[in-house]
DOLUM-747771 format. One record per residue: y, z, x of N, C-alpha, C in turn; residue number from 1; residue in one letter; chain. Coordinates in steps of 0.001 Angstrom, whole numbers, plus 500000, padded with zeros to 6 digits. Example, Ala and Ser with C-alpha at 12.3 -4.5 7.8 and 13.67 -1.06 7.14 Angstrom:
BEGIN
 n_north   n_up n_east ca_north  ca_up ca_east c_north   c_up c_east seq type mol
  494310 507800 513190   495500 507800  512300  496700 507800 513200   1    A   A
  497750 507080 512850   498940 507140  513670  500030 507870 512900   2    S   A
END
This chain:
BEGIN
 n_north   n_up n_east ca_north  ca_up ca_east c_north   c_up c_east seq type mol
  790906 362721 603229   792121 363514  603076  791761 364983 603232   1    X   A
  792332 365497 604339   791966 366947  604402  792597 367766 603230   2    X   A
  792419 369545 602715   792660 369999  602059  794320 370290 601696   3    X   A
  794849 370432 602463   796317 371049  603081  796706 369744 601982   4    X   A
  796049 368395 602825   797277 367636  601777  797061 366872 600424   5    X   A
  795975 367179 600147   795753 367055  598794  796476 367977 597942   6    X   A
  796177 369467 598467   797061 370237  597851  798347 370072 597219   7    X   A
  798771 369212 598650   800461 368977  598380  800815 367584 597402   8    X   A
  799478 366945 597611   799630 365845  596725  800183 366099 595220   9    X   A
  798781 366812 594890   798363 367483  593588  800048 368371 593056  10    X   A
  800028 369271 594098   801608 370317  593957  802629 369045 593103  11    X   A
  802875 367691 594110   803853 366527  593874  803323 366005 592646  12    X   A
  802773 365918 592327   802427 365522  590995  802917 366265 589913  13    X   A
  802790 368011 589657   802690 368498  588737  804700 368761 588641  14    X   A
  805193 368363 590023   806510 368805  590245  807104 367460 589256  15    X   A
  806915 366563 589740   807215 365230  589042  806793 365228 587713  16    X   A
  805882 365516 586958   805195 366223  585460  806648 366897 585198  17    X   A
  806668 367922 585503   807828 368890  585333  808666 368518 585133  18    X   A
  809553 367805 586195   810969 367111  586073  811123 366236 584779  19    X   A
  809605 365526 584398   809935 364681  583734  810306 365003 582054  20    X   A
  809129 366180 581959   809250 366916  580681  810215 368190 580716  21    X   A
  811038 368305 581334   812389 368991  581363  813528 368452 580007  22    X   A
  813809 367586 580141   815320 366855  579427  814591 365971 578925  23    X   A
  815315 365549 577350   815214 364140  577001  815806 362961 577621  24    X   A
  817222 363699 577825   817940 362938  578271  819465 364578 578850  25    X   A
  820192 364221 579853   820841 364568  580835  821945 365265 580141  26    X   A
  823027 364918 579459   823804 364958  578491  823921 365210 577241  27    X   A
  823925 365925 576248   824095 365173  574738  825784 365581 574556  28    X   A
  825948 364963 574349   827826 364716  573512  827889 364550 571899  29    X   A
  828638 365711 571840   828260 366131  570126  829881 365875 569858  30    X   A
  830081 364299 568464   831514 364341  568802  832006 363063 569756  31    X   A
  832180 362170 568745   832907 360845  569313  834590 360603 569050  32    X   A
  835379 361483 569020   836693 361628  569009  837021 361004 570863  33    X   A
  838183 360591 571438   838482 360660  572601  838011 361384 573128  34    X   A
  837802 362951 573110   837438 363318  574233  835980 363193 574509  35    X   A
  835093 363541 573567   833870 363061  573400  833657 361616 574077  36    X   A
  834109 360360 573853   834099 359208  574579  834436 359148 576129  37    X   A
  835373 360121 576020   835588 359894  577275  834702 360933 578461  38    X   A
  834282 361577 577667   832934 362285  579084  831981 361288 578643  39    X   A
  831269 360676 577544   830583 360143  577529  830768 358907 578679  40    X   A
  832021 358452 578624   832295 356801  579953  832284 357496 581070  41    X   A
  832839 358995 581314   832612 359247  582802  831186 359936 583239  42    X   A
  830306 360030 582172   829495 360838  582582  828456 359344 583063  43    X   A
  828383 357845 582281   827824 356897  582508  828491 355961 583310  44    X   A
  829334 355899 583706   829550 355676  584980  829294 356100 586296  45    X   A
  828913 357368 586461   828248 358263  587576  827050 357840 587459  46    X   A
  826752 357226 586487   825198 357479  587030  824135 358269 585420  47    X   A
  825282 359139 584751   824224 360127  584209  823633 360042 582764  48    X   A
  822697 360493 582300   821829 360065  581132  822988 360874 580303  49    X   A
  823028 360305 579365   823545 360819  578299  822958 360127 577003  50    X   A
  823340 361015 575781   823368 360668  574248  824763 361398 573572  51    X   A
  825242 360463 573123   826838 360984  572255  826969 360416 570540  52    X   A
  826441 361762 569786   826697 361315  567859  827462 362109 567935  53    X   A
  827903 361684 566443   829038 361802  565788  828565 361629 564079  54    X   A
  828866 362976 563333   827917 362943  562003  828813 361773 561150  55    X   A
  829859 361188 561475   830891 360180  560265  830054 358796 560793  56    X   A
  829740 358312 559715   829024 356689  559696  829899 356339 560250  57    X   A
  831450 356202 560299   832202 354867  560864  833534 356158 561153  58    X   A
  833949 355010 562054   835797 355830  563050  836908 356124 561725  59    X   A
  837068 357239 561781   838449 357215  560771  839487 355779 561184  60    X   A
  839702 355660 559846   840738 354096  560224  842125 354171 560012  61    X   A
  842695 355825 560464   843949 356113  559892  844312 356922 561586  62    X   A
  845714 357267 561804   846147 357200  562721  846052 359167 562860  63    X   A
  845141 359384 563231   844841 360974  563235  846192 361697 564681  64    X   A
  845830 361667 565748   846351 361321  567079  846913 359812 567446  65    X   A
  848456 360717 568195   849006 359099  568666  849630 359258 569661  66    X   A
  849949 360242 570247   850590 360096  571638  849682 360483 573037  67    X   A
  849988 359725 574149   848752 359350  575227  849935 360170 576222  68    X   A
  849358 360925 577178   850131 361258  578138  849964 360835 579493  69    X   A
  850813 360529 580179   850681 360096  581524  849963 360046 582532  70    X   A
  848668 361840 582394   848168 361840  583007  846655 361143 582195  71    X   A
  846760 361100 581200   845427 360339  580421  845669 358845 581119  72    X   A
  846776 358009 581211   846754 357104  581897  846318 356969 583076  73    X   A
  846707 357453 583947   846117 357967  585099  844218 358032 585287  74    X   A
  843558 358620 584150   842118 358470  583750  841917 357103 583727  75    X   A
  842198 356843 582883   842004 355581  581818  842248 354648 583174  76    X   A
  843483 354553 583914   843382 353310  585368  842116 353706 585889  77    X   A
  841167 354714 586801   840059 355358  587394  839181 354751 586356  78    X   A
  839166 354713 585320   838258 354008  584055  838268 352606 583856  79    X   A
  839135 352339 584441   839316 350586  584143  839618 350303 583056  80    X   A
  840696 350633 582077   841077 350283  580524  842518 351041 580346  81    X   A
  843165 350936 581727   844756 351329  581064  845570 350280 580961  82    X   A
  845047 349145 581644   845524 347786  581424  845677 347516 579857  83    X   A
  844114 347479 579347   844015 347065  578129  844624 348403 577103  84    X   A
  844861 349600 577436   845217 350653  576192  846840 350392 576038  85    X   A
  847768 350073 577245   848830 349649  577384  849507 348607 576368  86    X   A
  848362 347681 576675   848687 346309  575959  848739 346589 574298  87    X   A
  847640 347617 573812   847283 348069  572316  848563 349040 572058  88    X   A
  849199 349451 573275   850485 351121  572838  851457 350576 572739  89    X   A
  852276 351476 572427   853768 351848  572298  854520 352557 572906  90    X   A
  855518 352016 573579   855979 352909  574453  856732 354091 573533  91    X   A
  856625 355520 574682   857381 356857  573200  858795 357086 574461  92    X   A
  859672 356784 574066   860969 357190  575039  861351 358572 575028  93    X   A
  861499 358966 573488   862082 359948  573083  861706 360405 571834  94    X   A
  863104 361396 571574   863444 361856  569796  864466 362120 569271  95    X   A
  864451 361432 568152   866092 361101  567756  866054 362555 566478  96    X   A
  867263 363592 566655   867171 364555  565686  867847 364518 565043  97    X   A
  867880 364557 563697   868382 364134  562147  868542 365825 561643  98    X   A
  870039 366162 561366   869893 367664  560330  870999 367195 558883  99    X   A
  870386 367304 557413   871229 366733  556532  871667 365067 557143 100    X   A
  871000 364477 557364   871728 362703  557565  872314 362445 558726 101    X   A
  872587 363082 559593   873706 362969  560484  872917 363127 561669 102    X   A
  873150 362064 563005   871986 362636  564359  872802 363589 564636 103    X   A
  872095 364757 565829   872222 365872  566119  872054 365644 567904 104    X   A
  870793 365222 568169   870403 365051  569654  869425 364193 569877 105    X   A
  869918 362968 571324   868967 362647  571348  867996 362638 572461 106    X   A
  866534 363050 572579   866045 363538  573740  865221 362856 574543 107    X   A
  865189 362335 576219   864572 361149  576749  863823 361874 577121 108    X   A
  862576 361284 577069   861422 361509  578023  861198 360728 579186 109    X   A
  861768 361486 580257   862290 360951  581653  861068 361960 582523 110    X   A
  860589 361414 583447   859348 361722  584403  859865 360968 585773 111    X   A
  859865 362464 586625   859841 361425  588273  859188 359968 588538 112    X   A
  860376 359445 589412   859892 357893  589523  858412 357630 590080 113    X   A
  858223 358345 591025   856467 358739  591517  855689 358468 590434 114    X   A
  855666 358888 589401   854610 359350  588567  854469 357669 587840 115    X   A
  853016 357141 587545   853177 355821  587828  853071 355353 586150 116    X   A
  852582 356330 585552   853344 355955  583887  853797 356902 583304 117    X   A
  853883 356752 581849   854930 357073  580899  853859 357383 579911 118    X   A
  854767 357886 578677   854205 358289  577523  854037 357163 576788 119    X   A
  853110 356997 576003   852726 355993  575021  852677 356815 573887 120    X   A
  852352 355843 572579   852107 356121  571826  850903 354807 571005 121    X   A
  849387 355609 570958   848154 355077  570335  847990 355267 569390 122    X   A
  847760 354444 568090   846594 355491  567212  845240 356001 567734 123    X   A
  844715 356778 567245   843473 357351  567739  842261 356329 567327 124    X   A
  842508 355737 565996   841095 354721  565909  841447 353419 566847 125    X   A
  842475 353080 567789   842651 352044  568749  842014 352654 569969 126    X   A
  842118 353842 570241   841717 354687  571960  840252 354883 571301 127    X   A
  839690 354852 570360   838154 355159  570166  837846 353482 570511 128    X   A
  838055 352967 569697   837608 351413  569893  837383 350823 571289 129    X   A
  838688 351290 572155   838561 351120  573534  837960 351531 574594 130    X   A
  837750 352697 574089   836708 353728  574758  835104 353333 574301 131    X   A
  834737 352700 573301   833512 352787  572552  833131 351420 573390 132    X   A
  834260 350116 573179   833715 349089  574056  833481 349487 575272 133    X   A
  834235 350199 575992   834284 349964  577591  832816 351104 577416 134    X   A
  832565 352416 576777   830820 352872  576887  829771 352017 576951 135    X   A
  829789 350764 575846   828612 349714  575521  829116 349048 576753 136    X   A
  829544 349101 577550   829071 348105  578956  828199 349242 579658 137    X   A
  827727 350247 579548   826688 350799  580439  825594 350796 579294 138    X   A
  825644 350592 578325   824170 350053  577113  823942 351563 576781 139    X   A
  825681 352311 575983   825754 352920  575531  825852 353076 574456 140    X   A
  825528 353699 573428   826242 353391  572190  826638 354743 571176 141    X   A
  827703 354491 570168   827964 355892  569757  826600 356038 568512 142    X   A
  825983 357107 568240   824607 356955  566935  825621 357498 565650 143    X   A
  825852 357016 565156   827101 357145  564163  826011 357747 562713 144    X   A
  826376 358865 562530   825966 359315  560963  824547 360440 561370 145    X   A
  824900 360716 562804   823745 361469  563516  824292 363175 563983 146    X   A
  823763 363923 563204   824448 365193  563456  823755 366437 564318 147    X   A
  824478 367213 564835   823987 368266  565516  823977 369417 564356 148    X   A
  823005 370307 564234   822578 370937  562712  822170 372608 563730 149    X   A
  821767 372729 564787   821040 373797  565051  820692 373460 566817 150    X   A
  820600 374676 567686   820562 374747  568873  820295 375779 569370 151    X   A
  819465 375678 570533   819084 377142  571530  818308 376502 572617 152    X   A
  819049 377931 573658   819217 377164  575375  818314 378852 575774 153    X   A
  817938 377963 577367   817767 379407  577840  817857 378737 579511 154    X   A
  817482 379248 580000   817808 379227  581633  818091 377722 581840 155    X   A
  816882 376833 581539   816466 375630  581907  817126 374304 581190 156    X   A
  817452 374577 580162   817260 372966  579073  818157 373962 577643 157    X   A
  818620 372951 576733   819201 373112  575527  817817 372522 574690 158    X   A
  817760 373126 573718   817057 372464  572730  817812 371800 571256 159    X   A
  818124 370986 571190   819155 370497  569843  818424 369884 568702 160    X   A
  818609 370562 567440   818136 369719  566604  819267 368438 565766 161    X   A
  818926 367669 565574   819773 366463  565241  819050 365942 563913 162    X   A
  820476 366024 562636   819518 365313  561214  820219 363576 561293 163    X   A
  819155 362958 561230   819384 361423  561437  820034 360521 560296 164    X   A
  820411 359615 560450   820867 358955  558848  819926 358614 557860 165    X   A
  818621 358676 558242   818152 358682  557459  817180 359941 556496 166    X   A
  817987 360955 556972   817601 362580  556405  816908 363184 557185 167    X   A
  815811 362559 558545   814572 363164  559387  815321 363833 559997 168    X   A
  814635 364741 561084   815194 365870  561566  814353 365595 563021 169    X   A
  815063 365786 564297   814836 365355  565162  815008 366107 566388 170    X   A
  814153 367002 567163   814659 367958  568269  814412 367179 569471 171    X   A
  815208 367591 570464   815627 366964  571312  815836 368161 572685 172    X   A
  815802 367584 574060   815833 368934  574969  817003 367863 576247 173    X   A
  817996 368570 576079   818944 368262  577213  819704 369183 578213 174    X   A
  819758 368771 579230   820562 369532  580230  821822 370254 580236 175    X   A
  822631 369394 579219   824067 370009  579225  824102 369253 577357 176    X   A
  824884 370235 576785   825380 370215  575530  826745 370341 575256 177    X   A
  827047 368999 575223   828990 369036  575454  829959 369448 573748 178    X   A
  830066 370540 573315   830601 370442  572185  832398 370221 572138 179    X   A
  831940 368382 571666   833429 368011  571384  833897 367357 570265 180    X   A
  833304 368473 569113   833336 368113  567923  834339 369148 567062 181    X   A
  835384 369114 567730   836760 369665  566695  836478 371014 566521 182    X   A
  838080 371456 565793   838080 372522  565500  837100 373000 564651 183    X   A
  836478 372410 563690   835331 373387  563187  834124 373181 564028 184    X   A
  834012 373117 565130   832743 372826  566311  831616 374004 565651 185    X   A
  830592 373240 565662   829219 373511  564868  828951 374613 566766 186    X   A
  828838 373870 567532   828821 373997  568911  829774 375363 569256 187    X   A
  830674 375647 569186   831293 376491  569012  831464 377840 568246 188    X   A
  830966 377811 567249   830484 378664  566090  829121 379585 566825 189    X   A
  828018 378458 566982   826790 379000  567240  826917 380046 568605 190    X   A
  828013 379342 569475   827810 380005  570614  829247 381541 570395 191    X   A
  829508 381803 569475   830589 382631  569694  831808 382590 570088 192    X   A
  832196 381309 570351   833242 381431  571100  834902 381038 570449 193    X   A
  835610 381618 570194   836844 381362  569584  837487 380287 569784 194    X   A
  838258 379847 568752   839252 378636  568820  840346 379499 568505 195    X   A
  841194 380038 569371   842725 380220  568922  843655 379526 567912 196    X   A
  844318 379913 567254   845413 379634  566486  845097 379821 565264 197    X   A
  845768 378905 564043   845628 378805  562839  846061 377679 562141 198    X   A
  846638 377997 560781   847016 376685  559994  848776 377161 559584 199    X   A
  849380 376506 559488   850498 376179  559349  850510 376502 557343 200    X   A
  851590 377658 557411   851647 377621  555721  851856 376812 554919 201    X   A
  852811 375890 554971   853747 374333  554652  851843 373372 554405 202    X   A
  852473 372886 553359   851445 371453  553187  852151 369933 553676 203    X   A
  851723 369271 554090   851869 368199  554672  851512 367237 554358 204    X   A
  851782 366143 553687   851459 364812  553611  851537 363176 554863 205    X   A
  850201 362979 555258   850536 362304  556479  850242 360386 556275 206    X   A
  850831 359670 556810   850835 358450  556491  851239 357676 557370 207    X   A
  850322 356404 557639   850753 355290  558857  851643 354229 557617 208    X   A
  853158 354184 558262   853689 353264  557208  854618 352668 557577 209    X   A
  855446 351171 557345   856382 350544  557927  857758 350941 557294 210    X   A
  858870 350838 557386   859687 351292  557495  860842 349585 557905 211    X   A
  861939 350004 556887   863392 349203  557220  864398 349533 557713 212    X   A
  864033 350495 558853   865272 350848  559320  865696 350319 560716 213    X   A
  866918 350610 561158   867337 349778  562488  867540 350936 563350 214    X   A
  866844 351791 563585   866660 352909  564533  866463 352173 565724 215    X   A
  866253 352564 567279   865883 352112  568132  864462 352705 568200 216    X   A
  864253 351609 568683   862375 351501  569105  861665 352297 569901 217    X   A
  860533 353222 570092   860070 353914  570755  860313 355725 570475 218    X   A
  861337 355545 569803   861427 357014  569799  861324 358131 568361 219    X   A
  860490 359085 568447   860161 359767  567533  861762 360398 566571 220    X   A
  861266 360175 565526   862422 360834  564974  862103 362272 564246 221    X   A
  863277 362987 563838   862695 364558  563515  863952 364525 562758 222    X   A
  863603 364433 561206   864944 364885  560300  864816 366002 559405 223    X   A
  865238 367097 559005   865576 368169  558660  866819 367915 557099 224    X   A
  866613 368606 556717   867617 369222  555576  867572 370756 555553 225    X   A
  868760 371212 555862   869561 372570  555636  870231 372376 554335 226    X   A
  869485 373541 553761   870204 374592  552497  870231 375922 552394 227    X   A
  871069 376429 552816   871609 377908  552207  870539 378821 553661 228    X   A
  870909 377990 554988   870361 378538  556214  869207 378394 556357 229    X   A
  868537 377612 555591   866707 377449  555856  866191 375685 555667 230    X   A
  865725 375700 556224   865028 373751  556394  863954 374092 555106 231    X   A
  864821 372920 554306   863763 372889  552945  863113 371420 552641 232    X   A
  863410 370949 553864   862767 369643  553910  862443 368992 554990 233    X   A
  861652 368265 555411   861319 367786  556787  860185 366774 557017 234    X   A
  861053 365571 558066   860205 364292  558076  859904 364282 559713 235    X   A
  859031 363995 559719   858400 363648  561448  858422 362189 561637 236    X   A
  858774 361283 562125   858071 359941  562612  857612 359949 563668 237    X   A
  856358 359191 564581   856016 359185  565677  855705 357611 565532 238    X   A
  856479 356474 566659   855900 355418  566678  854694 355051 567049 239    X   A
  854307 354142 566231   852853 353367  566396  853546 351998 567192 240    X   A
  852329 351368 567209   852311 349736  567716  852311 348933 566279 241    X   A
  853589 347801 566465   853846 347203  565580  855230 347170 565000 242    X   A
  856017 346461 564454   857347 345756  564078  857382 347649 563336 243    X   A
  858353 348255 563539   858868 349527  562889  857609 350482 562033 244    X   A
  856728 350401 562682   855498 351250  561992  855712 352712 562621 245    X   A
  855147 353694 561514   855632 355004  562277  854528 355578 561385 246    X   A
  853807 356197 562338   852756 357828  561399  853715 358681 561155 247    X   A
  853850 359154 559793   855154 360007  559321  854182 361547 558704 248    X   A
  854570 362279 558745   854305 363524  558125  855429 363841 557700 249    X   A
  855316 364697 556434   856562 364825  555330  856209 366135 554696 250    X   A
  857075 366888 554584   856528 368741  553276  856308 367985 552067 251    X   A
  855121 368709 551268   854389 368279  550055  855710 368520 549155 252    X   A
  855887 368042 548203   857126 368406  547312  856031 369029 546276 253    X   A
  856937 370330 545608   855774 371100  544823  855634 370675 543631 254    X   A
  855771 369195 543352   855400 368417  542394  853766 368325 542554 255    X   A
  853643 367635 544000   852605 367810  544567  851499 368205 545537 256    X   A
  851681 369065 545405   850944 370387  545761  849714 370631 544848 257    X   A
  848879 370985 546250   847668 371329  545553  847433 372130 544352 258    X   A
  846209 372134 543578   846340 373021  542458  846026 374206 543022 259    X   A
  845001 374246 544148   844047 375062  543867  844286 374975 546120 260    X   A
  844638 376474 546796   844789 376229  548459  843785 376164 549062 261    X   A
  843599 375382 550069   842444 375178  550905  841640 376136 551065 262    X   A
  840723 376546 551048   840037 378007  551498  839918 378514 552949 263    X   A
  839735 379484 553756   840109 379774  554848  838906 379346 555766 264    X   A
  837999 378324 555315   837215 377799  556460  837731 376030 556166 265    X   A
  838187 376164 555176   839324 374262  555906  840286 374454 555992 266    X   A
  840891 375852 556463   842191 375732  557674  842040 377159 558890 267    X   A
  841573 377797 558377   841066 378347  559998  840258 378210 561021 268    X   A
  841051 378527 561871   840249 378095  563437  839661 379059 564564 269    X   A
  839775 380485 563867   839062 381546  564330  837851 381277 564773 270    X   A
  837113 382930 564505   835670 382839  565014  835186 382587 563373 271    X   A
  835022 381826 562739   834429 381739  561810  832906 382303 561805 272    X   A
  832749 383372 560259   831512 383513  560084  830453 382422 560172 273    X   A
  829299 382623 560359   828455 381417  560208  826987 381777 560253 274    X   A
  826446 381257 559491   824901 381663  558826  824147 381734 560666 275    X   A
  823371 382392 560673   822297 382538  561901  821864 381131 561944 276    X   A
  821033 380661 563600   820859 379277  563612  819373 378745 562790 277    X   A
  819048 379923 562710   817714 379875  561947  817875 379266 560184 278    X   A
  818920 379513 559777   818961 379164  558618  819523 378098 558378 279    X   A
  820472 377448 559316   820904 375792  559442  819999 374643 559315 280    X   A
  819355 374500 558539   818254 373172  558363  818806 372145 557111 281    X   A
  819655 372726 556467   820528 371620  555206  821542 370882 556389 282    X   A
  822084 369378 555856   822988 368792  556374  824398 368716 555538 283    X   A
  824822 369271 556573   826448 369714  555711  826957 368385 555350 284    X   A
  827815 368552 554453   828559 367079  553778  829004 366274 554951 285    X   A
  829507 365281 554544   830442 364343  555466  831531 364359 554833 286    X   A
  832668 363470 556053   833938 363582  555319  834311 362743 554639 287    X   A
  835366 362499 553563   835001 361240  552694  836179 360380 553407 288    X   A
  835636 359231 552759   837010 357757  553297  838074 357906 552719 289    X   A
  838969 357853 553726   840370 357615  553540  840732 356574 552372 290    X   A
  842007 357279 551550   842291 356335  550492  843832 356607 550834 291    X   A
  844994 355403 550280   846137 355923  550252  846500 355773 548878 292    X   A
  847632 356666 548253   848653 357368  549753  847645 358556 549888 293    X   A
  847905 358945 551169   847011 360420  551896  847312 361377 551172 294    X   A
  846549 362122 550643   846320 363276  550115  847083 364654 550541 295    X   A
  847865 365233 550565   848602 366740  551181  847503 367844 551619 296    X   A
  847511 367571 553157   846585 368266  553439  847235 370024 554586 297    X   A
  846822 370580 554740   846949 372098  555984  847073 371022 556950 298    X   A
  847925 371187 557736   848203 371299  559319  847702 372139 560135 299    X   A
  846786 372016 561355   846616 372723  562157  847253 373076 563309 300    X   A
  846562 374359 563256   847795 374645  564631  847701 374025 565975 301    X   A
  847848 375100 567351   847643 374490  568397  845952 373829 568825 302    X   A
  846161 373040 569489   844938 372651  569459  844126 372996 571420 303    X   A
  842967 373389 571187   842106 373737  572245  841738 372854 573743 304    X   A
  841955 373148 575137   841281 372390  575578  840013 372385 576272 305    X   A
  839343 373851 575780   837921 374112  576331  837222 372789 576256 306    X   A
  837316 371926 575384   835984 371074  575259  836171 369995 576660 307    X   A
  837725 369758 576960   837937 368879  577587  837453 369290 579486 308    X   A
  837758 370993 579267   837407 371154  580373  835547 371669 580125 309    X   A
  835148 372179 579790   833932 372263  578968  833085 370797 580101 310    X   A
  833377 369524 579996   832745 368409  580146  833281 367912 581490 311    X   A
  834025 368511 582449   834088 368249  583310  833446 369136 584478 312    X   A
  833157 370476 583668   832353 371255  584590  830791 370476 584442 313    X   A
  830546 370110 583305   829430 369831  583139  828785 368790 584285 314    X   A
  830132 367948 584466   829572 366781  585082  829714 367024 586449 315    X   A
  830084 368094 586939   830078 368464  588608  828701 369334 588519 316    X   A
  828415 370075 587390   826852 370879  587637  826049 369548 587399 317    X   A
  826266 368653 586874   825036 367399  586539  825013 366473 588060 318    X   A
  826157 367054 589303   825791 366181  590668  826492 364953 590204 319    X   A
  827566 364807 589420   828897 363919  589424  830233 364043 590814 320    X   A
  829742 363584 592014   830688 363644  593111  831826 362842 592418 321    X   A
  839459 348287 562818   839399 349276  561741  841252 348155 561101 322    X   A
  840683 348372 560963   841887 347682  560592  842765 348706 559991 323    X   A
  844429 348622 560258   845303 349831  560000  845519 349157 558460 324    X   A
  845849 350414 558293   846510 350558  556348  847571 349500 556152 325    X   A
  847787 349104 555092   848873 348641  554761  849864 349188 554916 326    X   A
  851116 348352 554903   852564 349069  555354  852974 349264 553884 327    X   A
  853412 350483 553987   854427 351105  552740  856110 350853 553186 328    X   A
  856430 350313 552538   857827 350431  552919  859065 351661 552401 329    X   A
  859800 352036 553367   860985 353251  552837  861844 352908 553440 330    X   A
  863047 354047 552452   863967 354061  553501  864703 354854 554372 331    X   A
  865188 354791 555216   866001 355765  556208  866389 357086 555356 332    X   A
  865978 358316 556414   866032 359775  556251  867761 359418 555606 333    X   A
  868280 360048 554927   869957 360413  554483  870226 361609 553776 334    X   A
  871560 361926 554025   872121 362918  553354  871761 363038 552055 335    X   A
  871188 364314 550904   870650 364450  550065  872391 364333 549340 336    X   A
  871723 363865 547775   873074 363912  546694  873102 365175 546432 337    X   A
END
């Protein structure tokens, strides 16, 4: 072997060395909510390495998110699982508006005939489930109780540290760092970058619950009480799947109301202060299990879609061509005595 190509041998070797000790892996997805799942299925379907935790041991089993929009269908067919999310939904027609007992208006959700679906209505722990099976067909899996704690990037690679379920602490070097872990994004914080909006003054009590009424099917209802020119009361329904089930949000009655108000880092969505990354080595709490009836919690405001677009740039720079609660029963919104 003359010199010239040994050289180049040797060169191919140390290039391949390189590549290899670059990334752990291609992806990390911080954050198994829908959107999180769902770069995770499109990013492994292309082809690309990924890892996607999520610091909660197990899926909230309460109906967080419930309405699917047309063009998520649209994904989900390209995904192969709008067949099956269909079969799990509810169709959402409309909203029936209630002021003092009496309807007011009622509003269709009508979409050009072109457009090849409609609005549904999911719970969110049914679109995780569906999303989580259809990932484990590429011998994916979500690492449940596995958190992102601390991070720093520079030209080449992310470096992430991750505390495991079993307390160890674990760094890791990936290509792209998808933060799609909610409004309080750990991911978000570190890097500076704002979440617009806020929290809603009103406390809210939220609940997946059945219902005896003979309303028509599919459509959200919105009832109100007027006194003395101001809404001093107010019920949301949004249908679920199932014989008259509805996720309801309701104003806390100041019977029950908190003692003591949320503090302004569990309801703001600013740039929250946040300790330097150097000092992040404790693992922040988890959230606790749902008990009913649900607790009166802040409403948040509008919600962000950096993360969603966040993970689709990612994947064109990466060479990309529970069982529900029991039913509570009530009854129909009416005129107050």
């Amino acid at each position: 072997m003359d010199r010239p190509t040994a050289l180049w041998c040797i060169g191919k070797e140390r290039d391949s060395a390189r590549e290899a000790a670059m990334a752990d892996v291609d992806v990390l997805v911080v954050g198994a909510g829908p959107v999180g799942l769902t770069a995770a299925c499109e990013l492994r379907r292309r082809g690309v390495r990924c890892r996607i935790i999520d610091r909660l041991a197990a899926p909230q089993p309460f109906a967080e998110a419930v309405g699917i929009q047309p063009r998520t269908l649209e994904i989900w067919d390209r995904m192969g699982v709008a067949r099956e999310a269909l079969a799990a939904a509810a169709p959402l027609r409309g909203q029936l508006l209630y002021v003092n007992g009496a309807e007011q208006a009622r509003i269709e959700l009508t979409l050009p005939p072109e457009v090849p679906y409609r609005f549904a209505a999911l719970p969110q722990y049914a679109t995780e489930r569906i999303l989580a099976e259809l990932l484990a067909r590429w011998e994916t899996h979500v690492e449940r109780g596995t958190e992102l704690v601390d991070f720093e990037q520079d030209a080449d690679e992310v470096r992430a540290c991750l505390v495991l379920p079993s307390g160890a602490q674990e760094w890791i070097r990936t290509g792209f760092l998808l933060g799609c872990d909610g409004a309080h994004s750990i991911v978000r914080k570190t890097l500076g970058l704002r979440f617009e909006g806020g929290a809603f003054p009103e406390e809210y009590m939220l609940g997946d619950v059945e219902v005896d009424w003979e309303l028509p099917s599919g459509y959200a209802v919105r009832a109100m009480h007027r006194s003395d020119g101001r809404v001093d009361d107010l019920l949301v329904c949004i249908p679920l799947p199932g014989r008259n089930r509805y996720r309801m949000s309701m104003l806390v009655p100041p019977a029950l109301s908190l003692p003591q108000q949320p503090s302004a880092e569990d309801v703001l969505h600013g740039l929250e202060a946040a300790p330097p990354p150097a000092s992040r080595t404790s693992r922040p709490s988890s959230t606790g299990s749902h008990r009913s009836p649900p607790a009166p919690r802040r409403s948040a405001g509008p919600r962000s879609s950096a993360s969603a677009t966040a993970w689709w740039t990612a994947m064109e720079r990466a060479g990309c061509s529970s069982r529900e609660t029991p039913p509570i029963s009530i009854h129909p919104p009416g005129p107050r005595e």
